[in-house]
C-alpha positions as CSV (number, residue, x, y, z in Angstrom):
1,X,44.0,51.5,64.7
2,X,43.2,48.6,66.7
3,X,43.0,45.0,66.2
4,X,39.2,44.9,65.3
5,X,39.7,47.6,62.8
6,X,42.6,45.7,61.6
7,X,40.7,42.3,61.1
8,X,37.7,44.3,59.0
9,X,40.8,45.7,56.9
10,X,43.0,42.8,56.2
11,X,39.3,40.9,55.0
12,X,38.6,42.9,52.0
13,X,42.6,43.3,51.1
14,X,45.8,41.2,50.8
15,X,47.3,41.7,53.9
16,X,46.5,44.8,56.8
17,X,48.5,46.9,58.3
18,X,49.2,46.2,61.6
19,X,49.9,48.8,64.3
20,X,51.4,49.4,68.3
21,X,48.4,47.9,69.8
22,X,49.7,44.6,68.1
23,X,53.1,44.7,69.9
24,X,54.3,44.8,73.5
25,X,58.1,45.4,74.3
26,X,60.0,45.1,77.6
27,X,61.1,46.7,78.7
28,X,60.0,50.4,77.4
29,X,62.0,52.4,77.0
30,X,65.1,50.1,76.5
31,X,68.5,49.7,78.2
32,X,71.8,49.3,77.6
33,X,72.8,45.9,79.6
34,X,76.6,44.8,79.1
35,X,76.9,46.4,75.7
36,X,73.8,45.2,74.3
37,X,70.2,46.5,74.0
38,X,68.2,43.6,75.0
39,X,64.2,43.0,74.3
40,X,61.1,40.9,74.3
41,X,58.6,41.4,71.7
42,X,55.0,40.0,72.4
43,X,53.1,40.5,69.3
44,X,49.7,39.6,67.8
45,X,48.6,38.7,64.8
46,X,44.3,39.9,64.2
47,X,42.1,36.7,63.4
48,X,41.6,36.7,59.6
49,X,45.3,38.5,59.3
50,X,47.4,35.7,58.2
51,X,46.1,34.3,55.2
52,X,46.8,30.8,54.2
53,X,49.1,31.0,51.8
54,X,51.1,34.0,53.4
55,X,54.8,34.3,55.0
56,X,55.2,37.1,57.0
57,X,58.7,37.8,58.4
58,X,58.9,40.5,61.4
59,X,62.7,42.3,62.0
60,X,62.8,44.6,64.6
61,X,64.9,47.8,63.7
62,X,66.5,50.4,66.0
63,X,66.6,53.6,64.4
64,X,68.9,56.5,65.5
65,X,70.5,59.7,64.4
66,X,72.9,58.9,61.2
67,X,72.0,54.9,61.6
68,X,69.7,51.9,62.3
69,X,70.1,48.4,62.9
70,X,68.4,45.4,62.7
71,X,67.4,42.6,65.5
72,X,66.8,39.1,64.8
73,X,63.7,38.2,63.0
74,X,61.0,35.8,63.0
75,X,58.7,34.6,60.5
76,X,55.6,33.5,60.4
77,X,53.3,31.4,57.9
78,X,49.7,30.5,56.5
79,X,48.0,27.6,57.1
80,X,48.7,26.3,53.2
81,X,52.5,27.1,53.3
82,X,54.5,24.4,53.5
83,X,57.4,25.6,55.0
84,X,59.2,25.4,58.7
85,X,57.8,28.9,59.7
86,X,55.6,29.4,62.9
87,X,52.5,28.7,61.0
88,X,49.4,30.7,62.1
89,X,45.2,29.8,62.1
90,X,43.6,32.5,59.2
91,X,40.6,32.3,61.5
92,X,42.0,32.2,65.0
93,X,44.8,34.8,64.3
94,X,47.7,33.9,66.9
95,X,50.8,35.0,69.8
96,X,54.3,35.5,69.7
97,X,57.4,36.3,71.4
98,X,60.5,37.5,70.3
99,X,64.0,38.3,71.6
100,X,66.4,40.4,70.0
101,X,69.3,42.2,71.0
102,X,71.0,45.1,69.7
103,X,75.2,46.4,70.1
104,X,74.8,49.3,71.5
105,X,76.4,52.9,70.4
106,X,76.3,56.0,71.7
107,X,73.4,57.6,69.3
108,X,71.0,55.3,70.7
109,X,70.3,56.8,73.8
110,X,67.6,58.7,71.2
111,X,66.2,56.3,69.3
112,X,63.0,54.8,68.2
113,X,62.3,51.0,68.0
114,X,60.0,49.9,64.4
115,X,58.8,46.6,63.2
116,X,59.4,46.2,59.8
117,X,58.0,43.2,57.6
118,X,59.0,41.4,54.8
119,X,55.6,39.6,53.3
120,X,54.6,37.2,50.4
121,X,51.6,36.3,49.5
122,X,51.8,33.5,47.5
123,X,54.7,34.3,44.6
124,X,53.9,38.0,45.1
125,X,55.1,40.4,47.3
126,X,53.2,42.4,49.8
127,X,54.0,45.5,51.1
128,X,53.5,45.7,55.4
129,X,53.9,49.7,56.7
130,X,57.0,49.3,59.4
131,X,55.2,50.3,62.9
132,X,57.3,52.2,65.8
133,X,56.7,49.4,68.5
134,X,59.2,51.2,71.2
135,X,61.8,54.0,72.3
136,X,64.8,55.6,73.4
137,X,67.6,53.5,75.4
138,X,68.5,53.9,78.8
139,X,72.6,54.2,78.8
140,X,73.4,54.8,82.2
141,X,75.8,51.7,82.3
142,X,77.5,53.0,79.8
143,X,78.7,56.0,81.4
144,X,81.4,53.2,83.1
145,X,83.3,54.5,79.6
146,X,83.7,57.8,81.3
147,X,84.9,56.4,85.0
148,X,88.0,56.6,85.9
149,X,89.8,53.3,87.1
150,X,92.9,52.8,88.6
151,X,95.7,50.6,87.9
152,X,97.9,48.5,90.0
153,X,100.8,49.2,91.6
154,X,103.3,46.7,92.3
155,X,104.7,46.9,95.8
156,X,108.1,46.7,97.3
157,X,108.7,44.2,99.8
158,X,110.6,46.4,101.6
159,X,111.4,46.0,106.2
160,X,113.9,47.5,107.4
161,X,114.0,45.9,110.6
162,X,114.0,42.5,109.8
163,X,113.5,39.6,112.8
164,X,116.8,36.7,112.8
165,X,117.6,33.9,114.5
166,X,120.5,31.4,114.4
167,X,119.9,28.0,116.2
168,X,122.5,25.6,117.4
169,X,122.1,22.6,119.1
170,X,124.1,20.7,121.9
171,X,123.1,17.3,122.5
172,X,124.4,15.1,126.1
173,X,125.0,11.3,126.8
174,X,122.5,10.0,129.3
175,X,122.5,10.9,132.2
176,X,124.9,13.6,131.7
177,X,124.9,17.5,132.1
178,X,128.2,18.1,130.7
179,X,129.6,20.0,127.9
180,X,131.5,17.5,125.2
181,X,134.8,19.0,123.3
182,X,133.1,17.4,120.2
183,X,129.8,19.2,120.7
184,X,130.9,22.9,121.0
185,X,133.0,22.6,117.7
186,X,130.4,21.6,116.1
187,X,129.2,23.6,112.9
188,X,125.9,24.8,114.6
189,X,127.7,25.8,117.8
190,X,130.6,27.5,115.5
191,X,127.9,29.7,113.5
192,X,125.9,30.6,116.3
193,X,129.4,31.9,117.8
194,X,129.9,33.7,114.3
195,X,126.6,35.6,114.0
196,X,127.9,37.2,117.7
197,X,131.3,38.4,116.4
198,X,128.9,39.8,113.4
199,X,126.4,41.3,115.3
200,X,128.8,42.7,117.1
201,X,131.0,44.0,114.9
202,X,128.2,45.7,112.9
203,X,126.2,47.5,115.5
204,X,124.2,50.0,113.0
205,X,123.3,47.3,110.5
206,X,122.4,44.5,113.1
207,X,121.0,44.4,116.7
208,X,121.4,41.4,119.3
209,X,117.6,41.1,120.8
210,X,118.7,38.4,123.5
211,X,119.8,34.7,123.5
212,X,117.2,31.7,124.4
213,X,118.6,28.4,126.1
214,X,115.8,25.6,126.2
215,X,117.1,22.4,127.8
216,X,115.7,18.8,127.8
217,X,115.9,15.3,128.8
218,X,114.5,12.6,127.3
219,X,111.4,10.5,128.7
220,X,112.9,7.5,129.8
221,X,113.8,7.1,134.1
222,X,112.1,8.3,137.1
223,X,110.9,11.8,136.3
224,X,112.2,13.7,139.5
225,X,116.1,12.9,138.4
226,X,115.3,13.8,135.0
227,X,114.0,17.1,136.0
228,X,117.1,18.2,138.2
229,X,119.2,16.5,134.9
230,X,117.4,19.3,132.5
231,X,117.5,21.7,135.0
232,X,121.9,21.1,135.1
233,X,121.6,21.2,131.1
234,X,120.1,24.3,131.1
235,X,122.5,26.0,133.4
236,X,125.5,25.0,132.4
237,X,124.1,26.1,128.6
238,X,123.3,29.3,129.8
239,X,126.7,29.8,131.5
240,X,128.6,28.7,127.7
241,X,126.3,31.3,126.3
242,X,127.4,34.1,128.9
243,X,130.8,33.3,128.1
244,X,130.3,34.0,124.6
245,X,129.0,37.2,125.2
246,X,131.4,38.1,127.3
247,X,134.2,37.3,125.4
248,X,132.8,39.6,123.2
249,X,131.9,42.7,125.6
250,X,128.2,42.0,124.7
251,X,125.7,42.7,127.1
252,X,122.2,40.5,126.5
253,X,120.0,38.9,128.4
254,X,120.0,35.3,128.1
255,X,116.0,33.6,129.0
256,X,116.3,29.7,130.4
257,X,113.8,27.1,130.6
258,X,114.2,23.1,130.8
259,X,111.8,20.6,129.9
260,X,112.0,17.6,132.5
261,X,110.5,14.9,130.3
262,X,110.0,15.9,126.3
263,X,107.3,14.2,125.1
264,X,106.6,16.7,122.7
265,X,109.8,16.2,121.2
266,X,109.3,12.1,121.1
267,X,105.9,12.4,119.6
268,X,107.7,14.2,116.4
269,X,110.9,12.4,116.1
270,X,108.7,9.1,116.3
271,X,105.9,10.8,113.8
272,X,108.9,11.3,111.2
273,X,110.5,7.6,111.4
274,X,110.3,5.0,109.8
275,X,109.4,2.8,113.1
276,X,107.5,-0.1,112.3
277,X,105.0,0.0,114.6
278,X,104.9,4.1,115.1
279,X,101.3,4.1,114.5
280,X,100.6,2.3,117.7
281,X,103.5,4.7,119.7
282,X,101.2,8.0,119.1
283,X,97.8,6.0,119.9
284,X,99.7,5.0,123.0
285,X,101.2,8.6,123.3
286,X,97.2,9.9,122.9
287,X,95.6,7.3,125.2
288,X,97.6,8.1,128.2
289,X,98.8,11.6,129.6
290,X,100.3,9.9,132.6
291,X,104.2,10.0,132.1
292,X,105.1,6.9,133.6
293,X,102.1,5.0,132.5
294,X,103.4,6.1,129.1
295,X,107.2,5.5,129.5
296,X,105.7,1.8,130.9
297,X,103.5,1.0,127.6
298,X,106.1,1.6,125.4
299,X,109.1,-0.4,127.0
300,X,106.5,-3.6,126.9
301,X,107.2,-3.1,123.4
302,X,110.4,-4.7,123.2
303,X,110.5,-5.6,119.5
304,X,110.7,-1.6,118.7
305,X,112.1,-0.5,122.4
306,X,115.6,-0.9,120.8
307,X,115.3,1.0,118.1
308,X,113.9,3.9,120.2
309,X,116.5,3.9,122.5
310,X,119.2,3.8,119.7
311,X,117.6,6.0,117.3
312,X,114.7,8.0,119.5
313,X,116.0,9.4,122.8
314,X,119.8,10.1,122.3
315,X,118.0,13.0,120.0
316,X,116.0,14.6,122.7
317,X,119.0,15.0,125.4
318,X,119.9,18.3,124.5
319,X,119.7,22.1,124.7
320,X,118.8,24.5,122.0
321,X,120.8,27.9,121.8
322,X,119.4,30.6,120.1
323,X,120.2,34.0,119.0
324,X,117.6,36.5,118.2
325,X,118.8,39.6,116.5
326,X,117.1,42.4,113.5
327,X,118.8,43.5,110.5
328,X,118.8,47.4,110.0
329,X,118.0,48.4,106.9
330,X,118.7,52.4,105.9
331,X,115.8,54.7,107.1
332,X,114.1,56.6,104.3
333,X,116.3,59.6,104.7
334,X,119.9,57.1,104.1
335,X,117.6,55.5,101.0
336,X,116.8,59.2,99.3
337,X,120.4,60.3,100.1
338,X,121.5,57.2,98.4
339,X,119.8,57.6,95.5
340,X,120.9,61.5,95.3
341,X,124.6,60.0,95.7
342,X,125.0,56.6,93.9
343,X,121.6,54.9,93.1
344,X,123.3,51.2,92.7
345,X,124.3,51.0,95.9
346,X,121.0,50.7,96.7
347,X,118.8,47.2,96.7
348,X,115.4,46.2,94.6
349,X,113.5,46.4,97.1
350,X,114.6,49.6,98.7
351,X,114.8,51.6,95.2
352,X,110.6,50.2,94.6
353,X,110.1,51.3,98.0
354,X,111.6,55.3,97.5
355,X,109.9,55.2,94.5
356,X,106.5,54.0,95.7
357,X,106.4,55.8,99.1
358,X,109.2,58.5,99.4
359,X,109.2,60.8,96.4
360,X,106.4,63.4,96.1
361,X,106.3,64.3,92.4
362,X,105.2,62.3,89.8
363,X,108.2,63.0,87.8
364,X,110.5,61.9,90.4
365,X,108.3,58.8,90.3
366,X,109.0,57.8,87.0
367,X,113.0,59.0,87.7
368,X,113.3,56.4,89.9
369,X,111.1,53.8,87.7
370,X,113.2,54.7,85.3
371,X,116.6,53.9,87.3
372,X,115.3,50.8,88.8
373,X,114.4,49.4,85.4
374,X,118.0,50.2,84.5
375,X,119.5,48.8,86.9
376,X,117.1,45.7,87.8
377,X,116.2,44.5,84.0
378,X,114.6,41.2,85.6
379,X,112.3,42.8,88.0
380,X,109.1,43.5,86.2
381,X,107.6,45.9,88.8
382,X,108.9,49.5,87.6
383,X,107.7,48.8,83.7
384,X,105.0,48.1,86.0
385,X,104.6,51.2,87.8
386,X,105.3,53.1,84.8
387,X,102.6,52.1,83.2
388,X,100.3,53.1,85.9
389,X,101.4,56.4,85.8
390,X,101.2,56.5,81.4
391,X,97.5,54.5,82.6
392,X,96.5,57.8,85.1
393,X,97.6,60.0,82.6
394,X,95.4,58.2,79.9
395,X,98.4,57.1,77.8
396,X,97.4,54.2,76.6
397,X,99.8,53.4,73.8
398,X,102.8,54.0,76.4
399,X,100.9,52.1,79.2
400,X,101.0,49.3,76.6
401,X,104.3,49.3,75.7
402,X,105.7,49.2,79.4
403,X,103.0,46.2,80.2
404,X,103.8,44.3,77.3
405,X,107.8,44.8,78.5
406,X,106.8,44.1,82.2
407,X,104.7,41.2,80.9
408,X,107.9,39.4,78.8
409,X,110.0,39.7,82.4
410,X,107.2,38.4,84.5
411,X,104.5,36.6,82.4
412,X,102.1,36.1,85.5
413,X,102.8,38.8,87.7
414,X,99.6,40.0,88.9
415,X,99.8,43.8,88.8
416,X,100.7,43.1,85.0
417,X,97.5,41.0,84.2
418,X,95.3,43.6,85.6
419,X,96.7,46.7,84.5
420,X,96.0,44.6,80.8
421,X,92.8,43.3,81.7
422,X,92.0,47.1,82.5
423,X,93.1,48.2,79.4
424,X,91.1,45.8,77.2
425,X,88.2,46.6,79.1
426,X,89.1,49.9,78.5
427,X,88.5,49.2,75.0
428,X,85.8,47.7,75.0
429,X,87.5,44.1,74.8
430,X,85.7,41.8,77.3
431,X,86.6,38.4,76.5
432,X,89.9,39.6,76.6
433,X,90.2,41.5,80.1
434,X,88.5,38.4,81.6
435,X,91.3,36.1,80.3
436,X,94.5,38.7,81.7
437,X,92.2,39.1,84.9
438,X,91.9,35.7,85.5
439,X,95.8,36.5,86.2
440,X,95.5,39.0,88.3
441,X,94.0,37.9,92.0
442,X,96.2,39.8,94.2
443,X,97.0,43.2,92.8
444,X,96.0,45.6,95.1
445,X,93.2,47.0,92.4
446,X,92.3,44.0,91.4
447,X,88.5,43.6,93.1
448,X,88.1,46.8,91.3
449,X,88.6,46.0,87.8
450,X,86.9,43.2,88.6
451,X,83.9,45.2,89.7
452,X,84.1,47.2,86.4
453,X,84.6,44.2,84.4
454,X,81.0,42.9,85.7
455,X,79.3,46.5,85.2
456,X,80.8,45.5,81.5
457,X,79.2,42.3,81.7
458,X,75.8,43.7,83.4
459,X,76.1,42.0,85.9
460,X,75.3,44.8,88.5
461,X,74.8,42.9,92.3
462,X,78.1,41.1,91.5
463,X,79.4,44.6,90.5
464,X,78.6,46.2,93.5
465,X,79.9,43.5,96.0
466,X,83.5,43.9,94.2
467,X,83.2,47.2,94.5
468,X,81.7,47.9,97.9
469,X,83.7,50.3,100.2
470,X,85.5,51.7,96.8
471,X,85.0,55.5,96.6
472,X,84.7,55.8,92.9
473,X,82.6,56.6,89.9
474,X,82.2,53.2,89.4
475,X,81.2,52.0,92.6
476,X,78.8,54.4,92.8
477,X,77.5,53.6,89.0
478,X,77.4,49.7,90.3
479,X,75.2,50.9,93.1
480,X,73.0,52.9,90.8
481,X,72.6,50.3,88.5
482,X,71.8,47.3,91.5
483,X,68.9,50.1,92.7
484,X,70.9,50.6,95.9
485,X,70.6,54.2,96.0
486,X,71.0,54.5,100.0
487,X,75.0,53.3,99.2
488,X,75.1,54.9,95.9
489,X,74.4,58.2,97.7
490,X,77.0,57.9,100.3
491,X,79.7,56.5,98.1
492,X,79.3,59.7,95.9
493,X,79.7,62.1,98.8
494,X,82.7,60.0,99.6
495,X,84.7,60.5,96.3
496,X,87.5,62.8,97.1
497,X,88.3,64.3,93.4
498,X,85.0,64.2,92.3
499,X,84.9,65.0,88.6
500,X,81.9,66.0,86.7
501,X,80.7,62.3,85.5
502,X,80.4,62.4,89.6
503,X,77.7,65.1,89.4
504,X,76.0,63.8,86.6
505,X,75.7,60.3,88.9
506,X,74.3,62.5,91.4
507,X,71.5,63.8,89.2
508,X,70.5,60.1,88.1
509,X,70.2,59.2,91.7
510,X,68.3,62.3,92.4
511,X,65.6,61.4,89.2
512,X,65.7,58.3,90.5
513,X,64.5,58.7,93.9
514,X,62.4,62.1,93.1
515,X,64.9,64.8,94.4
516,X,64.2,67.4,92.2
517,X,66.2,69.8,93.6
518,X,69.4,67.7,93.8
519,X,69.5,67.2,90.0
520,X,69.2,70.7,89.2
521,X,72.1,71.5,91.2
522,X,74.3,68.3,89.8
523,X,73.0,68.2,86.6
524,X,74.4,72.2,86.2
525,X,76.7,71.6,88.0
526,X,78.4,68.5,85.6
527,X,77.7,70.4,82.5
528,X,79.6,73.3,84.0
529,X,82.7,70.9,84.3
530,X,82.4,69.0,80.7
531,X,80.3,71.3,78.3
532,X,79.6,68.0,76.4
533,X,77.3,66.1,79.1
534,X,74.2,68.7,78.4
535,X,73.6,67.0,75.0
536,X,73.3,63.6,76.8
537,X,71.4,65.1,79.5
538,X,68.7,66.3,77.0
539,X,68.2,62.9,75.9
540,X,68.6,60.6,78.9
541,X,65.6,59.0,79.7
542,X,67.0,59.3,83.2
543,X,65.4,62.5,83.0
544,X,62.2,61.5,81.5
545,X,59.9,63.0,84.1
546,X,61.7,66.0,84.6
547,X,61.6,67.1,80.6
548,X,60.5,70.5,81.9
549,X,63.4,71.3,84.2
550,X,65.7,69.9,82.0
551,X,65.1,72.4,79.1
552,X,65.3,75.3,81.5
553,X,68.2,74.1,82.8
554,X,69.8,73.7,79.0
555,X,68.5,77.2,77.5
């Protein structure tokens, strides 16, 4: 009936019905967005509908199989009314919009959208026929219930060559290239002389990777004599050095270099005092690159001069010995044998390692989880670990149990947080994967929660970004969702164990960009591999246009 016929009726009666022609919705048909069925309701009321002393309230209702629900109302009133209503002209009739929003649940992908009224006129009630305004709800977001996500793994920190050096230093008086009693017993010199009888003496677990002797002298005199001085440092440091080695029956190369004049040095010694008047040193230091026009600037400064020939140079007369050598760790085979033969003999950090990257099985996986928790109580990683295996296997009560251990061990480890954060959003828990996720920057699957969390949130483009290069469900479900189907359709070809919720993507994508033939073969395709998609598949509005196909395809 439309409006005209409408305002004829409602003249000669208390109040008219009013029908779809009064009511717009967007959008139609409706969509899940972040949990929630979202719309805008532009509706009319005739001229001569509202009469003067009538309150008309308008709830939108969203039926479905076995339930309804009801939006947030308006409501509206006559001209006479004294109330805080909209109020609304008897002759003029008048506009409105509406927002309401509906929780969504999984019977409303069918569903119809009514407007049913509550109306007075006067003291008396008036009875207003409920009018079907909308229908059905798009839920392809929420088929992120049905993606798979992956947890974080903690990772071992694991090298088993690791780079060394021990550094001593041998400082000179002016002028001087000698070697002073008092400066090779010193404790530097001592323990650089150690670490050589301990590289040596533990050839498999440690290898010498060649000595470095850097000699210098410091910036003060004519430059030529201190460059044959830093060259005499050097050599007769290097010679000490080949001694050493000797002594020892090592064979390593030993690399030399002198530093005639080291301003470098200067400029950092002088940075870190407490000189009064350092400031003006480094602009001196920056102003001229000339060494003597330096050296000269500075020695006119005679109040501080002292105090940096005291304090300053003595420091930079030296040479710098170091050692370079790896530790050897055990190679994977030693670290499996290990294990087989006495598993505490073996370190943290080579036990996570076996675990995460030498085992095969799942169950040895968890063997060694297992052991290392045992053995390593304060070392949150393998409750961890364990609960991303109980977390693939879609055990969630044991996945909780190890987090909520791992989590009293290490309250802000990040594989922890997200692996929790997954979990709530798992459940549906939003507010509360947010707050463990904003704990969890740096697990390695963290960008991906993240990226499901936002399809949660409907927020589709940010979505997509997290999840961009990810070959999942998901990913491809973000992609969908931000209408980037030329990424959607390659990230779904790239998903190695594609499931059937990876078909059914397939066939929205197809409906979506008017491949016909595509959906056929992943839409049979996904029912052949869960039975209980062809239900939703007969009515997903996804499939609007293809209503034909689809029953064939179902009989």
């Amino acid at each position: 009936m439309g409006a005209v016929a409408v305002s004829a009726l409602s003249s000669c009666s208390k109040l008219g019905k009013l029908t779809a022609d009064n009511f717009t919705v967007t959008p139609t048909p409706l969509e899940a967005v972040g949990g929630q069925v979202p719309a805008t309701i532009n509706g009319t009321f005739p001229v001569k509908y509202m009469k003067k002393k009538a309150v008309v309230t308008v709830i939108p209702v969203l039926k479905y199989e076995g339930g309804e629900v009801e939006g947030q109302s308006a409501t509206f009133q006559g001209e006479k009314v004294e109330g805080n209503a909209t109020t609304v002209n008897y002759k003029v009739g008048g506009t409105y919009t509406m927002k309401t929003n509906f929780a969504y649940v999984d019977p409303m992908i069918k569903s119809d959208l009514y407007a049913r009224f509550e109306a007075k006129k006067g003291k008396k009630k008036v009875s207003i026929p409920e009018v079907k305004i909308g229908y059905g709800v798009i839920s392809t977001s929420q088929l992120l219930s049905r993606c798979n996500m992956t947890a974080a793994t903690a990772p071992d920190a694991y090298q088993r060559v690791i780079e060394q050096k021990q550094e001593a230093n041998i400082k000179f008086l002016i002028n001087q290239a000698n070697l002073r009693a008092s400066e090779l017993g010193s404790t530097s010199v001592k323990d650089l002389s150690k670490i050589l009888k301990e590289i040596n003496d533990d050839q498999e677990g440690r290898l010498l990777n060649g000595i470095e002797v850097s000699a210098y002298a410091s910036p003060d005199g004519r430059y030529s004599f201190n460059e044959k001085l830093a060259q005499k440092r050097q050599n007769v440091s290097a010679d000490y050095m080949r001694k050493e080695l000797k002594k020892l029956k090592m064979k390593a190369d030993v690399d030399t270099k002198f530093t005639a004049e080291d301003w470098e040095g200067f400029q950092e010694l002088i940075s870190k005092s407490n000189l009064q008047d350092k400031d003006v040193i480094l602009r001196v230091l920056s102003m001229y690159q000339d060494p003597e026009e330096r050296e000269q600037q500075i020695s006119n400064m005679s109040e501080v001069y002292t105090d940096i020939k005291e304090g300053i140079l003595p420091e930079l007369r030296r040479a710098r010995l170091i050692v370079n050598y790896d530790i050897i760790g055990r190679s994977d085979e030693q670290i499996v044998d290990q294990y087989k033969k006495d598993p505490s003999k073996l370190s943290v950090e080579e036990m996570v390692y076996g675990a995460n990257k030498l085992v095969k099985t799942e169950q040895e996986k968890a063997q060694w989880y297992q052991a290392i928790a045992k053995q390593y109580p304060s070392d949150y990683r393998a409750l961890n670990n364990l609960a991303q295996q109980a977390i693939a296997n879609g055990d969630v009560a044991t996945a909780k149990n190890y987090l909520e251990q791992a989590k009293k061990v290490s309250n802000r480890a990040s594989e922890v947080n997200t692996n929790l954060g997954l979990l709530a959003l798992k459940e549906g828990n939003i507010s509360a994967a947010e707050a463990f996720l904003a704990q969890g920057s740096g697990a390695n699957t963290f960008k991906e929660v993240m990226g499901n969390l936002n399809i949660a949130k409907g927020n589709y483009t940010q979505a997509a970004n997290d999840l961009a290069g990810t070959m999942t469900n998901s990913a491809a479900l973000a992609q969908i969702l931000a209408k980037d189907y030329a990424t959607a359709k390659k990230t779904l070809a790239g998903i190695k164990n594609a499931d059937a919720i990876t078909s059914y993507l397939q066939a929205v994508l197809a409906a979506r960009t008017n491949d016909a033939s595509t959906l056929a073969s992943s839409l049979k395709s996904a029912i052949q591999q869960d039975a209980t998609l062809a239900k939703r598949a007969a009515n997903d509005l996804e499939f609007a246009n293809y209503e034909s196909a689809i029953k064939s395809l179902l009989k």
